[in-house]
Short mmCIF file of the C-alpha atoms (twelve columns), coordinates in Angstrom:
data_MODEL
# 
_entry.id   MODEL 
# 
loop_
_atom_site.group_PDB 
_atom_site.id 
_atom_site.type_symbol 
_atom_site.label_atom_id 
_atom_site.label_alt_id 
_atom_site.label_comp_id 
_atom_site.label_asym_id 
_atom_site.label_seq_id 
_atom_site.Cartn_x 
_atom_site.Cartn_y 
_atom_site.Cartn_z 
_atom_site.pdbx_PDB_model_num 
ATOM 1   C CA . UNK A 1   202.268 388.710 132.730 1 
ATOM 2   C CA . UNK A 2   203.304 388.726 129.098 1 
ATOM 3   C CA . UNK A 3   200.920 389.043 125.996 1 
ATOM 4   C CA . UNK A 4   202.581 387.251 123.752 1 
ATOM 5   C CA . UNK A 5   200.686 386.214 120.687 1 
ATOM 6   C CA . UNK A 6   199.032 382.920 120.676 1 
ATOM 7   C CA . UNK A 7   201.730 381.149 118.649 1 
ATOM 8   C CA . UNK A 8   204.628 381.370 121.116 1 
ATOM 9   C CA . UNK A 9   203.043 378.441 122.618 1 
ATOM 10  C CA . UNK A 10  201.063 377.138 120.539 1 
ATOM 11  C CA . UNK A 11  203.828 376.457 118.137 1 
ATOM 12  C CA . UNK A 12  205.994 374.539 120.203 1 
ATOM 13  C CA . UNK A 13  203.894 372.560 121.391 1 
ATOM 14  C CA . UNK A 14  202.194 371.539 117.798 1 
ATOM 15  C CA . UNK A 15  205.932 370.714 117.409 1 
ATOM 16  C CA . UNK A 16  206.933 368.648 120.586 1 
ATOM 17  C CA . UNK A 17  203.138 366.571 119.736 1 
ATOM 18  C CA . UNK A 18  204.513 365.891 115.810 1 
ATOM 19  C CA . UNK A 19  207.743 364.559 117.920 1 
ATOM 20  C CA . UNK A 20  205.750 362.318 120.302 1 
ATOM 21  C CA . UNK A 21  204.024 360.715 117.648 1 
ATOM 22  C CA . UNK A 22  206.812 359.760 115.738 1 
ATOM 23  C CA . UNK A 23  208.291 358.490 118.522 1 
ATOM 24  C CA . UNK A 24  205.591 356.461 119.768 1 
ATOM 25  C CA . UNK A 25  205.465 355.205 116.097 1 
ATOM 26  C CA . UNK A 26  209.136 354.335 116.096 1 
ATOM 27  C CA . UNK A 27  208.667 352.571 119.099 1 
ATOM 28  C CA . UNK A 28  205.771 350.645 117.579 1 
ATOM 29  C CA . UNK A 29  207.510 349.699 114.256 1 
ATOM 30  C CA . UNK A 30  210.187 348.521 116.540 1 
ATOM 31  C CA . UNK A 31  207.882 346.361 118.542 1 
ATOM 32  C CA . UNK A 32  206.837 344.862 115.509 1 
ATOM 33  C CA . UNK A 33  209.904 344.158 114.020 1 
ATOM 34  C CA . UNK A 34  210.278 346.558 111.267 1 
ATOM 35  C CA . UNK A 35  213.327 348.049 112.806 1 
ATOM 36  C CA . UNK A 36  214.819 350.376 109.734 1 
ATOM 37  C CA . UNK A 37  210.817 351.940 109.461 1 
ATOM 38  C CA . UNK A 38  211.445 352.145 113.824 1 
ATOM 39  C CA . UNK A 39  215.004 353.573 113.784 1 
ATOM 40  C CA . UNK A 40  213.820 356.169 111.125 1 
ATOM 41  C CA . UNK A 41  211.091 357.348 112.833 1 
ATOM 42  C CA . UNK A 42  212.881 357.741 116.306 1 
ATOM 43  C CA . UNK A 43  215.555 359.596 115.031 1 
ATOM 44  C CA . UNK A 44  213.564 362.376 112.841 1 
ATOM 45  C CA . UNK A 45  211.018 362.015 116.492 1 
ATOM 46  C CA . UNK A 46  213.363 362.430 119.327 1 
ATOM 47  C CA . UNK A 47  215.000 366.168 117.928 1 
ATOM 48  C CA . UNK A 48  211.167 367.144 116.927 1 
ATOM 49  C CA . UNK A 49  210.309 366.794 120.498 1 
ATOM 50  C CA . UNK A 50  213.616 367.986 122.215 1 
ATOM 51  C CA . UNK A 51  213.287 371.279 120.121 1 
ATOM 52  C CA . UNK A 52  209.530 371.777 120.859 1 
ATOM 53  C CA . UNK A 53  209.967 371.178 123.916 1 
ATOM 54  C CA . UNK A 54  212.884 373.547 124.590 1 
ATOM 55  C CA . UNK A 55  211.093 376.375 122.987 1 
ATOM 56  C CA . UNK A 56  207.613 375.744 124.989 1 
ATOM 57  C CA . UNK A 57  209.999 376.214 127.793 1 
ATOM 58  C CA . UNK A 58  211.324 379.366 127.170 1 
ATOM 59  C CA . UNK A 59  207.603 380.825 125.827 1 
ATOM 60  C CA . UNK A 60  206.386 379.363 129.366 1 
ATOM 61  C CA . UNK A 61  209.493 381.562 131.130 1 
ATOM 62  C CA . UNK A 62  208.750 384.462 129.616 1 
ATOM 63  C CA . UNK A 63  205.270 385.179 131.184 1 
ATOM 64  C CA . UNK A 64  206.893 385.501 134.299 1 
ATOM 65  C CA . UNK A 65  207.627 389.212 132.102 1 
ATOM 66  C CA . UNK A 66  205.822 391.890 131.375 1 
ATOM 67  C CA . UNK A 67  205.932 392.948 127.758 1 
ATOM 68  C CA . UNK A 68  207.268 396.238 126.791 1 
ATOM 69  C CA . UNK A 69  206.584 397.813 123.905 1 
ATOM 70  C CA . UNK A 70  208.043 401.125 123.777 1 
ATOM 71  C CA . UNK A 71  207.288 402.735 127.570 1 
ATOM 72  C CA . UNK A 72  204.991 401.442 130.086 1 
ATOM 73  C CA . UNK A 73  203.774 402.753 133.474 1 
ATOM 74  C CA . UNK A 74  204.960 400.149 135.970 1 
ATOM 75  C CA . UNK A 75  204.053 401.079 139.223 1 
ATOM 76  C CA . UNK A 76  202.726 404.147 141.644 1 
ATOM 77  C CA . UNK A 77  204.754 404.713 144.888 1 
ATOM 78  C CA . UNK A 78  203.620 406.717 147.788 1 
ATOM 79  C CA . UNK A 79  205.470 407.815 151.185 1 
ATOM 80  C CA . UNK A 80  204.131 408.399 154.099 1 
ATOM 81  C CA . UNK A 81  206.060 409.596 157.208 1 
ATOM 82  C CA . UNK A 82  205.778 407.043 160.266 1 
ATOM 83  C CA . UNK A 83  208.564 408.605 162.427 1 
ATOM 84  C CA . UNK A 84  210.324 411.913 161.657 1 
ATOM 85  C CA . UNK A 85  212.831 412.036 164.364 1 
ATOM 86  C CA . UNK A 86  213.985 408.513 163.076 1 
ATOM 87  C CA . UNK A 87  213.271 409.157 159.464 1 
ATOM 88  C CA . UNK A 88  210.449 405.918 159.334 1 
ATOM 89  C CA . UNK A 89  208.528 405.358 155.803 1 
ATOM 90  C CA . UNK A 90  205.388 403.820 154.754 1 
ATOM 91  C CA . UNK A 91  205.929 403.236 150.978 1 
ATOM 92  C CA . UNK A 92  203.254 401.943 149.086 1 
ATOM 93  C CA . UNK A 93  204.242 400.285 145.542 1 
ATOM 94  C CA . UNK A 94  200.875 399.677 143.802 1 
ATOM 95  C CA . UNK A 95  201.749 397.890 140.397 1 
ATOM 96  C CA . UNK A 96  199.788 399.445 137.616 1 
ATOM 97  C CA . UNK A 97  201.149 397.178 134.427 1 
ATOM 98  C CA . UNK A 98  198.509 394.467 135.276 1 
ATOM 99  C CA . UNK A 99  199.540 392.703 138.040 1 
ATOM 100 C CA . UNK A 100 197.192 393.116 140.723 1 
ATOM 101 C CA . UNK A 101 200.195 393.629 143.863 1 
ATOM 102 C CA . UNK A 102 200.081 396.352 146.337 1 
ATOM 103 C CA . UNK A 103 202.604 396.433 148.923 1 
ATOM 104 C CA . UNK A 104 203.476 398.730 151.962 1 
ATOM 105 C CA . UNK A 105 207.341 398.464 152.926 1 
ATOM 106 C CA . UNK A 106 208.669 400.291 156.046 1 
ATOM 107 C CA . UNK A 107 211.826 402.491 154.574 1 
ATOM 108 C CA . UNK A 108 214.510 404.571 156.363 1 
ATOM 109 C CA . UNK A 109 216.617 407.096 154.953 1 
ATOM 110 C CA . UNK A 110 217.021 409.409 152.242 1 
ATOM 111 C CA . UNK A 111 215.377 408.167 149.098 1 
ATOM 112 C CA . UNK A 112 213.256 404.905 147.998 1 
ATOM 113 C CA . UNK A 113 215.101 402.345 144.744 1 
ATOM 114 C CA . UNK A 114 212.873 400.272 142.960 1 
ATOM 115 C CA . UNK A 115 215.003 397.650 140.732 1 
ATOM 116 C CA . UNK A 116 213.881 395.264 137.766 1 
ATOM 117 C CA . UNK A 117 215.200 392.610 135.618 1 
ATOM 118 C CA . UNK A 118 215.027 393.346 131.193 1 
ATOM 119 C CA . UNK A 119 215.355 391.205 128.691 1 
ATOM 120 C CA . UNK A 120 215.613 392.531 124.935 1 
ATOM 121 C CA . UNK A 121 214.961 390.012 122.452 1 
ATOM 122 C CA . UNK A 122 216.599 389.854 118.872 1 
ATOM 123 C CA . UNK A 123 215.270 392.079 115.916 1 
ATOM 124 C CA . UNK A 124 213.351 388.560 114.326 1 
ATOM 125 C CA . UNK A 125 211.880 387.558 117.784 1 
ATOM 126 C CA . UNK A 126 210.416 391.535 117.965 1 
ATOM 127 C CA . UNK A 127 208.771 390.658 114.206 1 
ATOM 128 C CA . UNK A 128 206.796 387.866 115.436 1 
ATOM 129 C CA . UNK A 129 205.478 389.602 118.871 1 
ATOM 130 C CA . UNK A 130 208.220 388.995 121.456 1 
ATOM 131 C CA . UNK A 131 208.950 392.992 122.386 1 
ATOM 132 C CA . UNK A 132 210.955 393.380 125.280 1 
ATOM 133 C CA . UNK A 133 210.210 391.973 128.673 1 
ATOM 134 C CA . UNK A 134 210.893 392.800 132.439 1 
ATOM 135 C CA . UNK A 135 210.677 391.706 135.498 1 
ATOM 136 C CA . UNK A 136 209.780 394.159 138.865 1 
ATOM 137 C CA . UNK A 137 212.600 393.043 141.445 1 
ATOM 138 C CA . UNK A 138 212.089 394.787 144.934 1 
ATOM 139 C CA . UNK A 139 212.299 398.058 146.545 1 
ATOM 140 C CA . UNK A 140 214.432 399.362 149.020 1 
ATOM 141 C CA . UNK A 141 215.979 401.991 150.691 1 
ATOM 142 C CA . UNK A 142 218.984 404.419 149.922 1 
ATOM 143 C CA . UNK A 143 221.194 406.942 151.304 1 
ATOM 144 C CA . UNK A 144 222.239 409.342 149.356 1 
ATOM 145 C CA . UNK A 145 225.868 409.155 150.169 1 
ATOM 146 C CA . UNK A 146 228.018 405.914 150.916 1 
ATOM 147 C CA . UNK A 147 229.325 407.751 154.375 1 
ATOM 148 C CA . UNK A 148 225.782 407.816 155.063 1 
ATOM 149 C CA . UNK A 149 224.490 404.520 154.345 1 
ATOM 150 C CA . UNK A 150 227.836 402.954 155.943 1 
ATOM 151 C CA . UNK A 151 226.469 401.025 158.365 1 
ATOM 152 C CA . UNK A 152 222.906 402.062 158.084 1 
ATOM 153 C CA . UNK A 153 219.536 399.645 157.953 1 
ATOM 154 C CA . UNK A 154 218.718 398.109 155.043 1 
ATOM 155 C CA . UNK A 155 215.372 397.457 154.291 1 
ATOM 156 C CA . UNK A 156 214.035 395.533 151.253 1 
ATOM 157 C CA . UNK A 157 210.577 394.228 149.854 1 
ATOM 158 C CA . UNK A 158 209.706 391.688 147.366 1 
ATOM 159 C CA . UNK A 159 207.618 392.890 144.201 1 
ATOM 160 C CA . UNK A 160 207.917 390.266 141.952 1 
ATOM 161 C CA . UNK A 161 205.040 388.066 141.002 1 
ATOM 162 C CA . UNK A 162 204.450 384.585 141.245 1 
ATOM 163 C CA . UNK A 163 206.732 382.138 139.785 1 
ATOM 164 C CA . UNK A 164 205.893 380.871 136.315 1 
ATOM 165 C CA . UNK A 165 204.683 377.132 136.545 1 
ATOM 166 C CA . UNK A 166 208.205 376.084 134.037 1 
ATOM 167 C CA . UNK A 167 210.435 377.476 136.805 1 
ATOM 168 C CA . UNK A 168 208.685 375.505 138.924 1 
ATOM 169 C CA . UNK A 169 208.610 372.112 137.027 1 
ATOM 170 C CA . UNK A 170 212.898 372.796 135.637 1 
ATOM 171 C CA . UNK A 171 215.947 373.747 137.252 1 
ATOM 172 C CA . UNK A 172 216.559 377.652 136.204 1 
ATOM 173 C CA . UNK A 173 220.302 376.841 135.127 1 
ATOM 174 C CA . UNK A 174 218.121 374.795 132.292 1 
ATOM 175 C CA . UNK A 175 215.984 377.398 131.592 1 
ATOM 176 C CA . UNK A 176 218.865 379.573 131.375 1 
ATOM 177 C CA . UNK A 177 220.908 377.602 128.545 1 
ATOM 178 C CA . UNK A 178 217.977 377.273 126.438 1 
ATOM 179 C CA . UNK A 179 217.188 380.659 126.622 1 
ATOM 180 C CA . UNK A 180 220.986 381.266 125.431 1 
ATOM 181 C CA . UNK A 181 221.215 378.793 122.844 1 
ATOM 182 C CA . UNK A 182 217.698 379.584 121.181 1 
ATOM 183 C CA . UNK A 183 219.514 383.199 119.610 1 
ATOM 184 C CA . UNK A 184 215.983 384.928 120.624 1 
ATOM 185 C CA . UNK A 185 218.059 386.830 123.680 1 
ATOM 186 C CA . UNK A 186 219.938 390.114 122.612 1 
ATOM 187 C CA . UNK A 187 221.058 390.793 126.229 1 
ATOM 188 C CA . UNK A 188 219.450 390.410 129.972 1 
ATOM 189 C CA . UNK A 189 220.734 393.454 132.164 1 
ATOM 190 C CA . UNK A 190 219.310 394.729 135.842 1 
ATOM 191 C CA . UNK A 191 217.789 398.327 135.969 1 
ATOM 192 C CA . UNK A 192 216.900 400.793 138.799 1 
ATOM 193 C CA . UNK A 193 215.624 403.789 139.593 1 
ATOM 194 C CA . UNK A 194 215.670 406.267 143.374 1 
ATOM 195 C CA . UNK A 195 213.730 409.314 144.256 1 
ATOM 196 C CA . UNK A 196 213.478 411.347 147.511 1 
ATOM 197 C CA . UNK A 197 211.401 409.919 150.592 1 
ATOM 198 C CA . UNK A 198 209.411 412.646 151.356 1 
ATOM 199 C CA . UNK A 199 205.691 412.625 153.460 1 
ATOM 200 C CA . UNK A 200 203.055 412.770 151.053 1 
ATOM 201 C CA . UNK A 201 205.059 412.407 148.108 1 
ATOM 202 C CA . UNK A 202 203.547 410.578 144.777 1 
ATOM 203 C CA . UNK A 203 206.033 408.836 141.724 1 
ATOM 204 C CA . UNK A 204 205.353 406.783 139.103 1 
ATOM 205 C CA . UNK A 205 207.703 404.517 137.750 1 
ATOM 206 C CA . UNK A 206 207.732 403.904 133.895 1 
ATOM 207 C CA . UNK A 207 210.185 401.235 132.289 1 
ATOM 208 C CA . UNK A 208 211.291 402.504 129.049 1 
ATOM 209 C CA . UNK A 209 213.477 400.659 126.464 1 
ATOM 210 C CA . UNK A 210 216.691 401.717 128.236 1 
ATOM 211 C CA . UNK A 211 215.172 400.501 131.366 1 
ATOM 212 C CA . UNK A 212 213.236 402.008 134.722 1 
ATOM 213 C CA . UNK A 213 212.513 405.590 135.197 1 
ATOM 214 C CA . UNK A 214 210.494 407.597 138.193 1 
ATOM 215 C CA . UNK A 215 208.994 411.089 138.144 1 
ATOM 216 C CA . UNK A 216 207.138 412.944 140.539 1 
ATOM 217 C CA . UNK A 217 202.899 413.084 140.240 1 
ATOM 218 C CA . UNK A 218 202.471 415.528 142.582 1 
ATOM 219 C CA . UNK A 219 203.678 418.901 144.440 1 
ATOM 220 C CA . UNK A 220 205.224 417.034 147.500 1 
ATOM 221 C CA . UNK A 221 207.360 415.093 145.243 1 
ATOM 222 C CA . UNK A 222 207.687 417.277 142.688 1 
ATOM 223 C CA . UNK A 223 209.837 419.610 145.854 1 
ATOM 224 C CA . UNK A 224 211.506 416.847 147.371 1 
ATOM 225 C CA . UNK A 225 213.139 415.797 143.670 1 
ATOM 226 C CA . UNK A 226 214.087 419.247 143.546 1 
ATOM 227 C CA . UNK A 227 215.316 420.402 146.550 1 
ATOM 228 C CA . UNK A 228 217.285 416.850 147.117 1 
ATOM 229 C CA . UNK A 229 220.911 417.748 147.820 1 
ATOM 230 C CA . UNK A 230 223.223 416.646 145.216 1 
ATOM 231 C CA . UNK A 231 226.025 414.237 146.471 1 
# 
């Protein structure tokens, strides 16, 4: 989940309530009979709440992120060896950037590719708290070579979280335009990183601002990212 500061929601929705009540007073001149006092009302009431309402949206979307501020440890991965004739893994993905998942995905092959989704956010949306965001996609396996992995088993598990109540309650393609026409959004890109299945091996991934990195924590992995053959 994001930190974002208190006004990202907070805001909007002060905003989308100052549009309700006009709205409901419009209504209520109207009712009574006072028509131009009605019509006034409605029309400075219905954009006040459309644009409050658009904005709590996209604040609501974005704590389905986790907020980066310049580089954050992401996630520990560790491989254990189930089958070495068939080259069987037990990778472990235990998130470490607050999210409480730990997950244990059977791999084959060569090396292990953990993938997220980034979002970097305009220089004025940075100045009032919103620092870049991502999203942890899955993990999955990889063969070093596409004559290799031609054919080959592909594994894949989910390490996302839960999904944010607003996705829940409006269609993402809405989401998505709001998020596009609110000029917060510098650009949305996918990111990845591999390293070496090896038994006993320890990484840690770390997004950066460029996006997802892995490096070895201990000797086992430390040999197996050296010693991996080049393509």
């Amino acid at each position: 989940m994001s930190s974002l500061g208190w006004y990202w929601l907070v805001i909007p929705a002060s905003v989308a309530v100052l549009g309700i009540v006009f709205v409901l007073a419009g209504f209520g001149h109207l009712f009574a009979g006072r028509i131009g006092h009605g019509s006034r009302r409605l029309l400075f009431g219905f954009p006040v709440l459309a644009v409050g309402t658009a904005f709590g949206l996209i604040a609501l979307n974005t704590q389905s992120f986790a907020r980066l501020t310049h580089e954050s440890d992401v996630a520990l991965v560790r491989v254990k060896t189930t089958d070495a004739a068939t080259g069987d893994y037990a990778v472990t993905v235990k998130r470490i950037d607050g999210s409480p998942l730990v997950i244990t995905c059977p791999l084959q092959g060569d090396e292990w590719l953990i993938s997220a989704r980034v979002q970097k956010w305009k220089p004025w949306a940075n100045i009032l708290g919103l620092d870049s965001t991502y999203a942890l996609d899955q993990i999955e396996n990889k063969y070093r070579t596409a004559t290799r992995g031609n054919g080959k088993t592909i594994t894949a598990c989910d390490l996302s979280g839960p999904v944010p109540s607003a996705n829940r309650m409006v269609p993402n393609a809405v989401l998505a335009w709001l998020i596009a026409h609110s000029y917060a959004q510098q650009r949305s890109f996918g990111s990845a990183s591999y390293m070496p299945l090896a038994d006993g091996a320890v990484y840690k991934v770390v997004m950066t601002q460029a996006g997802l990195n892995a490096e070895p924590v201990n000797d086992a992995a430390r040999k197996a990212n050296e010693t991996s053959p080049s393509p």
